[in-house]
C-alpha positions as CSV (number, residue, x, y, z in Angstrom):
1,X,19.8,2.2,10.6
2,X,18.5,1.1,14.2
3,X,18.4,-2.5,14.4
4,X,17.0,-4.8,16.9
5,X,20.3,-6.9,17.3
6,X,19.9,-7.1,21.1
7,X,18.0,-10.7,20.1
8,X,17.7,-12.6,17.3
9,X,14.4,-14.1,18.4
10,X,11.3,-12.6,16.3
11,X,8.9,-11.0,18.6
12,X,4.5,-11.4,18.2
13,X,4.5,-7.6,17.0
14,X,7.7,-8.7,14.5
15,X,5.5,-11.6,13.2
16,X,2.5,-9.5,13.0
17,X,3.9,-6.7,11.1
18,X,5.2,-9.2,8.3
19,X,1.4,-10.9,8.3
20,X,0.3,-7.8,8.0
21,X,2.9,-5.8,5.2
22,X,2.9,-9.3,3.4
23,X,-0.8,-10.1,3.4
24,X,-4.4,-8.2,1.9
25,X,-5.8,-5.7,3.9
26,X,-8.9,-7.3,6.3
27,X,-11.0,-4.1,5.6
28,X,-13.5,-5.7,8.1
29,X,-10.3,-4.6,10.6
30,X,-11.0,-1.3,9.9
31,X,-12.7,0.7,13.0
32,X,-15.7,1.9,11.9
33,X,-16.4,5.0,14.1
34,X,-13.3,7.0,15.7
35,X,-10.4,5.7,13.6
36,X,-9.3,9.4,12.1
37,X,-7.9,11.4,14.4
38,X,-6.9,14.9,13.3
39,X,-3.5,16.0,15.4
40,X,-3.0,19.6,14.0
41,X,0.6,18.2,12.8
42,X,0.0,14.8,11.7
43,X,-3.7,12.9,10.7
44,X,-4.0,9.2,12.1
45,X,-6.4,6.7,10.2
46,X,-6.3,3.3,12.1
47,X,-6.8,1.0,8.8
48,X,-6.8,-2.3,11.5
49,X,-7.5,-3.1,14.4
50,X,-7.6,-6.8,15.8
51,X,-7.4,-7.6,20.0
52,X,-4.3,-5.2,20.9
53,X,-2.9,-5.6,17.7
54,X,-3.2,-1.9,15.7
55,X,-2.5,-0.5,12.6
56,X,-2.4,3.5,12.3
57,X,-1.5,5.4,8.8
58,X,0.3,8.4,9.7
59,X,0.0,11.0,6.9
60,X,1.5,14.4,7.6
61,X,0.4,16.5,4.5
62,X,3.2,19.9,5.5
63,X,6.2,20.7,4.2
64,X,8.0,21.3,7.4
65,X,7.1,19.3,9.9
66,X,8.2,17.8,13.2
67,X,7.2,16.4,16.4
68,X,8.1,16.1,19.9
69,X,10.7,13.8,21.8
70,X,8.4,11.4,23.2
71,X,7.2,7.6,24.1
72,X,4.7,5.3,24.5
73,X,4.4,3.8,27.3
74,X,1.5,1.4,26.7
75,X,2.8,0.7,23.0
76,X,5.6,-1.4,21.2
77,X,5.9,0.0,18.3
78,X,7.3,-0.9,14.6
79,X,7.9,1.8,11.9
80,X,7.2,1.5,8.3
81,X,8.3,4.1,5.7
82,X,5.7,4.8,3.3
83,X,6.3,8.0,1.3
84,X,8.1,11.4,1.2
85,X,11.6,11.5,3.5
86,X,11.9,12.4,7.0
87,X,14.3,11.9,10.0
88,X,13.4,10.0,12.7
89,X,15.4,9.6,15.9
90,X,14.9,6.9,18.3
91,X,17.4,7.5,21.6
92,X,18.8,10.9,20.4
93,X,19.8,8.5,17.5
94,X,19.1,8.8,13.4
95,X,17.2,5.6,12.8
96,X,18.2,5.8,8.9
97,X,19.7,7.5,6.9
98,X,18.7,10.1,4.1
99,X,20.2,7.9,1.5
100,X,19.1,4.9,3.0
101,X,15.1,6.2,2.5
102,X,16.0,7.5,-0.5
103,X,16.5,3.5,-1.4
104,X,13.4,2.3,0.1
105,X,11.4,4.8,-1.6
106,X,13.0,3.9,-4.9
107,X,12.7,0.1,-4.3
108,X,16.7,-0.2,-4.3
109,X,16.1,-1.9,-1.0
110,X,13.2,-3.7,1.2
111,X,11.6,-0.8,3.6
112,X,13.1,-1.2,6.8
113,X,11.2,-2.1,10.4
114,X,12.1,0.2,12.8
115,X,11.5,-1.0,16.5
116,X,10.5,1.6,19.0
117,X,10.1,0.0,22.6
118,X,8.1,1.0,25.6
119,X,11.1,3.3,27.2
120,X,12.6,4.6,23.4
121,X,12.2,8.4,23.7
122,X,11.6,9.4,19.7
123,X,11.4,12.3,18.0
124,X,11.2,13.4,14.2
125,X,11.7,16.5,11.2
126,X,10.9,17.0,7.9
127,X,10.7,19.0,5.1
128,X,8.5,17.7,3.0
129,X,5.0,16.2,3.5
130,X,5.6,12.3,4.3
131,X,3.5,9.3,5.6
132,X,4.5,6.1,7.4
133,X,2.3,3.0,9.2
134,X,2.6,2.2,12.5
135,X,2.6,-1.1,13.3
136,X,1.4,-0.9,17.2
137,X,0.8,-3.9,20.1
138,X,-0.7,-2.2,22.7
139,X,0.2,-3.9,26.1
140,X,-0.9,-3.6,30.0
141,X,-4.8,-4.3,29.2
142,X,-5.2,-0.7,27.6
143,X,-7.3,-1.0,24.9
144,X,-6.0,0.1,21.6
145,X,-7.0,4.0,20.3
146,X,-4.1,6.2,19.0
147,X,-0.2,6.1,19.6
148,X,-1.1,10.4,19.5
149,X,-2.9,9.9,22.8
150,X,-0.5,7.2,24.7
151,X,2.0,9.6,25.2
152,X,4.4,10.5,27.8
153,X,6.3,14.3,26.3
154,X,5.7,17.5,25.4
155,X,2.5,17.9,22.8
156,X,3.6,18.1,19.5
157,X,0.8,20.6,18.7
158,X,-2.2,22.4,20.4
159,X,-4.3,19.8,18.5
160,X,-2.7,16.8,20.5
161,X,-2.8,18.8,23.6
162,X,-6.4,19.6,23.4
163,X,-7.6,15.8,22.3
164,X,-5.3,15.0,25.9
165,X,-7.8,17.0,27.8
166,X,-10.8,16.0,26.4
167,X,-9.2,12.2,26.8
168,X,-9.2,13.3,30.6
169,X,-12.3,14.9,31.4
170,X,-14.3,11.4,29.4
Protein backbone atom coordinates (compact mmCIF):
# COMPACT_ATOMS: atom_id res chain seq x y z
CA UNK A 1 0.00 0.00 0.00
CA UNK A 2 1.05 3.71 -0.98
CA UNK A 3 1.70 5.65 2.08
CA UNK A 4 2.24 9.14 2.67
CA UNK A 5 5.48 8.61 4.81
CA UNK A 6 7.28 11.57 3.25
CA UNK A 7 5.70 13.66 6.53
CA UNK A 8 4.17 12.70 9.43
CA UNK A 9 2.32 15.99 9.75
CA UNK A 10 -1.66 15.57 8.90
CA UNK A 11 -2.60 17.75 6.05
CA UNK A 12 -6.32 20.06 5.94
CA UNK A 13 -7.55 17.46 3.10
CA UNK A 14 -6.18 14.49 5.77
CA UNK A 15 -8.23 16.16 8.50
CA UNK A 16 -11.11 16.70 6.37
CA UNK A 17 -11.43 13.33 4.96
CA UNK A 18 -11.57 11.82 8.65
CA UNK A 19 -14.38 14.74 9.61
CA UNK A 20 -15.94 13.65 6.87
CA UNK A 21 -15.70 9.41 6.83
CA UNK A 22 -16.17 9.74 10.72
CA UNK A 23 -19.08 12.18 10.78
CA UNK A 24 -23.10 12.26 9.29
CA UNK A 25 -23.54 13.16 5.94
CA UNK A 26 -24.46 17.31 5.72
CA UNK A 27 -27.07 16.58 2.98
CA UNK A 28 -27.52 20.37 2.84
CA UNK A 29 -23.66 19.87 1.21
CA UNK A 30 -25.18 18.18 -1.47
CA UNK A 31 -25.12 20.35 -4.86
CA UNK A 32 -28.37 20.67 -5.94
CA UNK A 33 -28.14 21.11 -9.76
CA UNK A 34 -25.03 19.56 -11.79
CA UNK A 35 -23.64 17.12 -9.17
CA UNK A 36 -24.09 13.82 -11.55
CA UNK A 37 -21.97 13.65 -14.16
CA UNK A 38 -22.28 10.75 -16.53
CA UNK A 39 -18.51 9.71 -17.94
CA UNK A 40 -19.38 6.86 -20.37
CA UNK A 41 -16.95 4.66 -18.02
CA UNK A 42 -17.52 5.91 -14.63
CA UNK A 43 -20.74 8.09 -13.12
CA UNK A 44 -19.70 10.94 -10.50
CA UNK A 45 -22.37 12.11 -7.81
CA UNK A 46 -20.68 14.95 -5.81
CA UNK A 47 -22.62 14.03 -2.30
CA UNK A 48 -20.63 17.42 -0.63
CA UNK A 49 -19.50 20.19 -1.43
CA UNK A 50 -18.29 22.93 1.09
CA UNK A 51 -15.58 26.13 -0.08
CA UNK A 52 -12.93 23.96 -2.12
CA UNK A 53 -13.58 21.12 -0.06
CA UNK A 54 -15.45 18.23 -2.39
CA UNK A 55 -16.78 15.02 -2.09
CA UNK A 56 -17.44 12.89 -5.46
CA UNK A 57 -18.95 9.10 -5.32
CA UNK A 58 -17.41 7.30 -8.04
CA UNK A 59 -19.66 4.30 -9.12
CA UNK A 60 -18.47 2.40 -12.11
CA UNK A 61 -21.37 -0.13 -12.69
CA UNK A 62 -19.08 -2.63 -15.69
CA UNK A 63 -17.47 -5.49 -15.34
CA UNK A 64 -14.25 -4.60 -17.07
CA UNK A 65 -13.38 -1.42 -16.61
CA UNK A 66 -10.40 0.99 -16.68
CA UNK A 67 -9.22 4.36 -17.13
CA UNK A 68 -6.48 6.41 -18.34
CA UNK A 69 -3.04 7.40 -16.73
CA UNK A 70 -3.74 10.77 -15.68
CA UNK A 71 -3.65 13.81 -13.05
CA UNK A 72 -5.09 16.53 -11.53
CA UNK A 73 -3.62 19.37 -11.63
CA UNK A 74 -5.99 21.69 -9.67
CA UNK A 75 -6.88 18.72 -7.12
CA UNK A 76 -5.22 16.88 -4.06
CA UNK A 77 -6.82 14.08 -3.86
CA UNK A 78 -7.61 11.19 -1.19
CA UNK A 79 -8.99 7.67 -2.16
CA UNK A 80 -11.53 5.69 -0.34
CA UNK A 81 -12.43 2.14 -1.20
CA UNK A 82 -16.00 1.58 -1.11
CA UNK A 83 -17.05 -1.64 -2.88
CA UNK A 84 -16.17 -4.29 -5.55
CA UNK A 85 -12.09 -4.69 -6.11
CA UNK A 86 -10.00 -2.84 -8.47
CA UNK A 87 -6.27 -1.90 -9.09
CA UNK A 88 -5.27 1.42 -8.87
CA UNK A 89 -1.79 2.63 -9.64
CA UNK A 90 -0.45 5.83 -8.49
CA UNK A 91 3.28 6.50 -10.11
CA UNK A 92 3.28 3.31 -12.29
CA UNK A 93 2.85 1.83 -8.72
CA UNK A 94 0.02 -0.75 -7.18
CA UNK A 95 -1.48 1.37 -4.45
CA UNK A 96 -2.78 -1.97 -2.69
CA UNK A 97 -2.98 -4.98 -2.98
CA UNK A 98 -5.67 -7.54 -4.08
CA UNK A 99 -5.59 -9.10 -0.76
CA UNK A 100 -5.21 -6.03 1.02
CA UNK A 101 -8.91 -4.86 -0.48
CA UNK A 102 -10.06 -8.02 -0.05
CA UNK A 103 -9.58 -7.01 3.82
CA UNK A 104 -11.04 -3.73 3.74
CA UNK A 105 -14.01 -4.99 2.04
CA UNK A 106 -14.45 -7.76 4.59
CA UNK A 107 -13.78 -5.41 7.57
CA UNK A 108 -10.41 -7.40 8.51
CA UNK A 109 -8.87 -4.01 8.28
CA UNK A 110 -9.75 -0.13 8.43
CA UNK A 111 -10.16 1.13 4.48
CA UNK A 112 -7.13 2.68 3.63
CA UNK A 113 -6.51 6.65 2.48
CA UNK A 114 -4.80 6.75 -0.56
CA UNK A 115 -3.12 10.22 -1.25
CA UNK A 116 -2.90 11.23 -4.82
CA UNK A 117 -1.00 14.74 -5.19
CA UNK A 118 -1.13 17.38 -7.80
CA UNK A 119 1.87 15.83 -10.07
CA UNK A 120 0.79 11.74 -9.21
CA UNK A 121 0.06 10.43 -12.69
CA UNK A 122 -2.78 7.52 -11.78
CA UNK A 123 -4.27 5.07 -13.63
CA UNK A 124 -6.77 2.04 -12.82
CA UNK A 125 -8.45 -1.72 -14.08
CA UNK A 126 -10.99 -3.87 -13.04
CA UNK A 127 -13.01 -6.56 -13.58
CA UNK A 128 -15.81 -6.25 -11.80
CA UNK A 129 -18.16 -3.20 -11.28
CA UNK A 130 -16.63 -1.19 -8.17
CA UNK A 131 -17.21 2.32 -6.43
CA UNK A 132 -14.90 4.47 -4.36
CA UNK A 133 -15.22 8.35 -2.81
CA UNK A 134 -13.09 10.85 -3.63
CA UNK A 135 -12.09 12.94 -1.11
CA UNK A 136 -11.01 16.20 -3.26
CA UNK A 137 -9.42 19.88 -2.09
CA UNK A 138 -9.44 21.78 -5.07
CA UNK A 139 -6.56 24.43 -4.96
CA UNK A 140 -5.31 27.58 -7.21
CA UNK A 141 -8.93 29.50 -6.87
CA UNK A 142 -10.67 26.99 -9.31
CA UNK A 143 -13.84 26.41 -8.10
CA UNK A 144 -14.74 22.84 -7.33
CA UNK A 145 -16.88 20.68 -10.23
CA UNK A 146 -15.52 17.15 -11.20
CA UNK A 147 -12.01 15.47 -10.77
CA UNK A 148 -13.43 13.96 -14.58
CA UNK A 149 -13.01 17.45 -15.93
CA UNK A 150 -9.55 18.68 -14.10
CA UNK A 151 -7.61 16.44 -16.04
CA UNK A 152 -4.34 16.57 -17.65
CA UNK A 153 -4.22 12.70 -19.93
CA UNK A 154 -5.66 10.91 -22.45
CA UNK A 155 -9.79 10.74 -22.11
CA UNK A 156 -10.72 7.63 -20.58
CA UNK A 157 -13.79 7.55 -22.79
CA UNK A 158 -15.66 9.54 -25.61
CA UNK A 159 -18.04 10.61 -22.79
CA UNK A 160 -15.12 12.46 -20.87
CA UNK A 161 -13.81 13.76 -24.13
CA UNK A 162 -16.95 15.21 -25.28
CA UNK A 163 -18.03 16.92 -21.62
CA UNK A 164 -14.02 18.47 -22.18
CA UNK A 165 -15.32 20.31 -25.22
CA UNK A 166 -18.35 21.38 -24.13
CA UNK A 167 -16.32 22.55 -20.83
CA UNK A 168 -14.32 24.65 -23.53
CA UNK A 169 -16.69 26.22 -25.73
CA UNK A 170 -18.91 27.56 -22.08
Amino acid sequence: MQSDTASCVVTPLQQFAKRFLTGRINWQAIPRTNAIINFGNIISFVIYRKGQYQVELFIVPHKVSSFTNHRHPNVEVIEFPLSGVNTLFVNGKEAHTDLQAQQWLSGEVDSPLVPIHLTDYHSGTATMPYAFLSIQLWLNDISPTSVGLDWIGAPSSMEQEALWLLDKVV
